[in-house]
N, C-alpha and C positions, 0 to 999 in steps of 0.2 A: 504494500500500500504506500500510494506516494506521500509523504510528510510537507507541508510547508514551513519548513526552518528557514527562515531569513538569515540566520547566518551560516547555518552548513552551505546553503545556496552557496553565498557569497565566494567559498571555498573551491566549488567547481571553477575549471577552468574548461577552455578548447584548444586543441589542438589541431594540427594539420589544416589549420587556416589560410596556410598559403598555399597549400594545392587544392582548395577549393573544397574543403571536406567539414561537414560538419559534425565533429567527435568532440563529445562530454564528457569528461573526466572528471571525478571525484576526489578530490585530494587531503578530504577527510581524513586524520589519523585514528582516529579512535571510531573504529566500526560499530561499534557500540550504539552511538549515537547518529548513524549516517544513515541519513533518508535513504530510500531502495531507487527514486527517482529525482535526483535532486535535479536536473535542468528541467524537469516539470514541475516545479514545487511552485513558483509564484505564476503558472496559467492557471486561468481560470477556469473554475468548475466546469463543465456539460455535462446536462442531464446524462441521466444513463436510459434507452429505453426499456419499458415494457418487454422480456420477451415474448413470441409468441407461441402458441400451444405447441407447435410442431420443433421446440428445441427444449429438448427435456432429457434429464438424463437420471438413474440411480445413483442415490448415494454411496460410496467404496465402503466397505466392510467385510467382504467373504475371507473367511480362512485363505484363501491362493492369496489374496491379495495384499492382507497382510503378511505372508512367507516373502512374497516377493518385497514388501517394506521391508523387512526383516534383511534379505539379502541386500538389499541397495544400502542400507546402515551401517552394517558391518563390514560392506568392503568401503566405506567411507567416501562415497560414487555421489553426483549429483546428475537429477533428471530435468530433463526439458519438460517432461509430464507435471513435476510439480513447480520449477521456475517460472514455467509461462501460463499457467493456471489452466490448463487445458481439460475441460468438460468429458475426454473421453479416460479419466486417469483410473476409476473405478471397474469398466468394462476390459481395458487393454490389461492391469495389472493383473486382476481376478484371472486374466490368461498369463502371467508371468511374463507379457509383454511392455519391456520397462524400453523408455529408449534414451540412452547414457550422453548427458551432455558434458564432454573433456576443458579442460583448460580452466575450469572453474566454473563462478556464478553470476562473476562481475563483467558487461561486455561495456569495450571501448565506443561503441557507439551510440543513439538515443533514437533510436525507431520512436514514431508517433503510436504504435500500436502495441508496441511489445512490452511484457512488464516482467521479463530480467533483468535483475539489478544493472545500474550501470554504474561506472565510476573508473578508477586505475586499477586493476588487474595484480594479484599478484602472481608470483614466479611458477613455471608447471613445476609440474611432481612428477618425477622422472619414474616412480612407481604407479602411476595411472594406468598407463597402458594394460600392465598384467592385472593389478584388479580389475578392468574390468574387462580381461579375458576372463578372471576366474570367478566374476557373476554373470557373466555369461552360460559358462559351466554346470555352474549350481543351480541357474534358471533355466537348461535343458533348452538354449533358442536354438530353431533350426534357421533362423533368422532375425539379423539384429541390426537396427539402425543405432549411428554414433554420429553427435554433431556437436556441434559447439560453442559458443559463444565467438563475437567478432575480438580476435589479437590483434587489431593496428600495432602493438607495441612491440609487438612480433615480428623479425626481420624476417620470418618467413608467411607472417601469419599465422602461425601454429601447422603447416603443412607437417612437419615432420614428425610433429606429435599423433596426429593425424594415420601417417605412415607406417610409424610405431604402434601403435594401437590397432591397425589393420594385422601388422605381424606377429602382435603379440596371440591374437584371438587364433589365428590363423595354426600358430603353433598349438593351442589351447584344444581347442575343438574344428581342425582342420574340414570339415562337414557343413560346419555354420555358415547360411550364405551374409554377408557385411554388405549395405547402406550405409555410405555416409552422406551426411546434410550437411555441406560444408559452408563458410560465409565464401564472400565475391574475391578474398585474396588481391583488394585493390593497389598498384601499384606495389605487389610482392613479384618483383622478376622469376621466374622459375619455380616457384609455390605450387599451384596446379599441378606440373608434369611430378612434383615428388609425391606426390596422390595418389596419381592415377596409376605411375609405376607401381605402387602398391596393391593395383588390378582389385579393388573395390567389385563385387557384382553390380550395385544400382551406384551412381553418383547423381545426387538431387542437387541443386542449391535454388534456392525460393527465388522469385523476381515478388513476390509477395502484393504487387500490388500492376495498375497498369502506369504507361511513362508518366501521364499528365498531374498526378498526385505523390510523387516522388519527393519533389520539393518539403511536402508537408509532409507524408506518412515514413519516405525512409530518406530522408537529404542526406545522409553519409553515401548511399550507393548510388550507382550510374547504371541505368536501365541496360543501353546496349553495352554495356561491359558485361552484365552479367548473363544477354543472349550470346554473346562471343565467347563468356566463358564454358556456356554449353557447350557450343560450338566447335571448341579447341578440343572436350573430351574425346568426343566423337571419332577427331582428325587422329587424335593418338594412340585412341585405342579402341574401336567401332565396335569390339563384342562387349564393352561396358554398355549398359541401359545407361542412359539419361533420363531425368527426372527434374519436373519444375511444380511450384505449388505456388495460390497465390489466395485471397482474401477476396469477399465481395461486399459489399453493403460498405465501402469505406466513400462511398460516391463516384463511384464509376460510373458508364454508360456502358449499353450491352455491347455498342458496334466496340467500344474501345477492347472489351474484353474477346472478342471476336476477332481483332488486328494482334491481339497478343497472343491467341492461339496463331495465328500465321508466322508472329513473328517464332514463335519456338520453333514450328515445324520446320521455319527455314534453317534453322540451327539442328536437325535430325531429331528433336527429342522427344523420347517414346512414350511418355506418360507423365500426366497432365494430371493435377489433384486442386479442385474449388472447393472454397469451405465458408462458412459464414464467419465474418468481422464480428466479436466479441468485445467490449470493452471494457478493458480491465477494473480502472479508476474512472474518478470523475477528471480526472488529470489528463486523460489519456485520446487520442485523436476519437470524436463521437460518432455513431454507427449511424451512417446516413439511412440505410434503410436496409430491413428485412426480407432477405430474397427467399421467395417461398421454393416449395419442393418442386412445382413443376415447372419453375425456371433454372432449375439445377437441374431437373429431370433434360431439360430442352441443350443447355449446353454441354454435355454428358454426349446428346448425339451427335450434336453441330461439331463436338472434338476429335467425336471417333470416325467421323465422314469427312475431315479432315486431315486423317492418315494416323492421330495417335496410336500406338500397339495397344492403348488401356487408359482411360479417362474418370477417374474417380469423382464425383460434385455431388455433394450431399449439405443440410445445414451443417453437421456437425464432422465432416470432414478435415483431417487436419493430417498433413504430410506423413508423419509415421504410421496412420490410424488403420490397420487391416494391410503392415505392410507385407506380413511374411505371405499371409491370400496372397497380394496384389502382385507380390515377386514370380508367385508360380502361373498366375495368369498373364505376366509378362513373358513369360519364357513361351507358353501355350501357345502367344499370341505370334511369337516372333516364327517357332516354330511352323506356325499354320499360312504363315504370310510367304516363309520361305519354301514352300510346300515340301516340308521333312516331315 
């Protein structure tokens, strides 16, 4: 929850202002005391809406679900499931489907949408990687996404960590197919190729939103960097999937959402995941509108009659959500297209 402190505020700074990037940094020393969103601390409120009937979800409590809390505490692991407050955290865990966010909790950048902490980042842990090859293990995944929070601070962006963490699972439970969600690796020369060399089965990273709301919902990234960085996967190593995922009801228009499927296909990428705009805080960019089921139903088709292998759009959609299905339906699909 974002805090209004007037003077932790005062404490953030930004960085990378001269390459035209807008990254929040928290210089806070005493975490104790530091808002979770200080460069949204002094905007103003916006309502939160009403949701409506069709987004609804069970409260978390089953036995699995707690085993699987259970294992994510004790290998001392942090998730995207619960830093981003994500509504599908009760259904995916009660399957011991956890999806492991590396480098920490704090990201260098300040999404209008997202509500992982930001601030300065501290140092990796160079024993990351094997824990969570060995919750990996313990939770029996026959498939596992790993992402991470944005490292600007990172002369690689965290690619290696990244890399690490693909070999260490890979040593672990050699069987496991690995997803990573990686950030855009902006202005990191050679970041990406040490990825991809680590031969990931799916490589996702989100365009999250379409170009024209960029400014407001993510101004840290740059739209066509992150279709080129599809792009580049593809060119380096074509039997990796590609994957992109993005947000609706932040006030788009359909045709724009519609030019951003083109724009991906132009870049080869094979699955495409829409999900409804949440809003965290009242701090936090407001949900222009609720896109009902049969306009997710509608562009589900328009994706797949556009060439994607697999078009996921649901309200409650959200990039890791049903991914180990979605890996074996991507394979089906690639499989069926190549006629094998």
């Amino acid at each position: 929850m974002a805090c209004a402190g007037a003077g932790t505020l005062d404490a953030a700074t930004s960085i990378g202002e001269a390459n035209g990037m807008v990254t929040i940094l928290d210089t806070v020393t005493n975490p104790s005391n530091r808002p979770r969103h200080p460069e949204k601390a002094k905007r103003p409120d916006s309502p939160i809406l009403r949701k409506p009937a069709w987004i609804r979800v069970k409260a978390p409590g089953s036995p699995v679900y707690r085993e699987t809390v259970d294992v994510v505490r004790k290998n001392g692991l942090v998730t995207v499931c619960e830093e981003a407050g994500c509504p599908n955290i009760g259904e995916c865990w009660s399957k011991r489907h956890a999806t492991f966010m590396i480098m920490g909790d704090t990201c260098t950048r300040a999404c209008a949408f997202c509500n992982v902490r930001t601030g300065f980042p501290g140092p990796l842990d160079a024993g990351e990687p094997d824990r969570v090859a060995d919750a990996v293990a313990r939770l029996g995944l026959d498939h596992v996404v790993i992402t991470s929070v944005d490292r600007d601070d990172l002369e690689d962006g965290g690619a290696r960590h990244f890399a690490e963490t693909i070999r260490a699972i890979r040593r672990r439970t050699p069987a496991t197919t690995i997803e990573v969600l990686t950030p855009d690796f902006l202005r990191k020369e050679g970041a990406l190729e040490i990825v991809v060399e680590a031969r990931p089965d799916v490589f996702n990273h989100n365009l999250e939103t379409v170009p024209s709301l960029y400014l407001t919902v993510r101004p840290g990234a740059r739209y066509f960097h992150s279709i080129r960085l599809l792009q580049r996967v593809k060119e380096l190593d074509p039997a990796i999937f590609t994957k992109s995922g993005i947000m609706v009801g932040l006030g788009e228009t359909r045709n724009e959402v519609l030019q951003l499927m083109d724009d991906l296909r132009s870049a080869d990428v094979d699955f495409l995941t829409i999900g409804q705009y949440l809003q965290p805080t009242r701090k936090h960019h407001p949900v222009a509108a609720f896109i009902t089921p049969e306009e997710f139903r509608a562009y589900e088709t328009i994706g797949k009659a556009k060439g994607f292998l697999l078009v996921a759009a649901s309200p409650l959609t959200r990039s890791s959500y049903h991914a180990g299905d979605d890996f074996a339906a991507l394979r089906a699909a690639r499989r069926e297209r190549l006629g094998r």
